[in-house]
N, C-alpha and C positions, 0 to 999 in steps of 0.2 A: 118491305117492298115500296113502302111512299118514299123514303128516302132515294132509290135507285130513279124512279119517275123525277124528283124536284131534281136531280142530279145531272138527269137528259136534258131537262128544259133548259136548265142555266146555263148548260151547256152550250146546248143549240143558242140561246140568246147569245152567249160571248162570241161562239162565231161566229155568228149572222154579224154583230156588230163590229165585228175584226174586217170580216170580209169586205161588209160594204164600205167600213170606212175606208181601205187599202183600194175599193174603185172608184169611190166618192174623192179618194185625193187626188189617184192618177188624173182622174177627168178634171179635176180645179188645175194642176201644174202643168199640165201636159197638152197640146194641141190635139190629142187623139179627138174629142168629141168633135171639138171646132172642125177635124179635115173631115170626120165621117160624116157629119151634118151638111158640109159644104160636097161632097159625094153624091149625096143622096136627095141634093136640092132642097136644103132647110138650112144652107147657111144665113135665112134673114133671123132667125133664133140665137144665132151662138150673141148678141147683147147681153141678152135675158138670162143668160147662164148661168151669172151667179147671185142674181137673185134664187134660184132651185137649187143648186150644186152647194153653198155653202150654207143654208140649212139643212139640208139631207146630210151634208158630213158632221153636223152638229150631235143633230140626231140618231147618228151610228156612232158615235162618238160617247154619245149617253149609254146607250144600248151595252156599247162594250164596257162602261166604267160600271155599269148595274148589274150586267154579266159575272163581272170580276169579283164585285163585292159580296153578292148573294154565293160567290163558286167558295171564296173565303171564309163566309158565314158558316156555309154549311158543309164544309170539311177541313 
């Protein structure tokens, strides 16, 4: 039964890290955040954007390569 449990989590880790990295890139390449920001009266932030956006995709980036490895490991 530990096996089925470390199975779920890695799981869920790989896709959390799939996921967010696939919004973490849209939002780096793509204007969407910049026009919804500028929408919503926060466009004095889209400067600052990737100082946050390009470590966060780093970081889901990791997420998914440890995801991967540990999915590897243990089947």
């Amino acid at each position: 039964m530990k096996g089925g449990i470390v199975q779920m989590k890695t799981d869920r880790c790989f896709k959390t890290g799939v996921w967010g990295s696939i919004v973490a890139a849209i939002c780096c390449a793509t204007p969407v955040l910049v026009v919804g920001l500028g929408v919503i009266g926060l466009a004095a932030f889209t400067p600052y954007l990737d100082y946050f956006l390009f470590p966060l995709l780093g970081l889901f980036l990791i997420l998914t390569f440890y995801g991967w490895v540990k999915q590897k490991r243990s089947g």
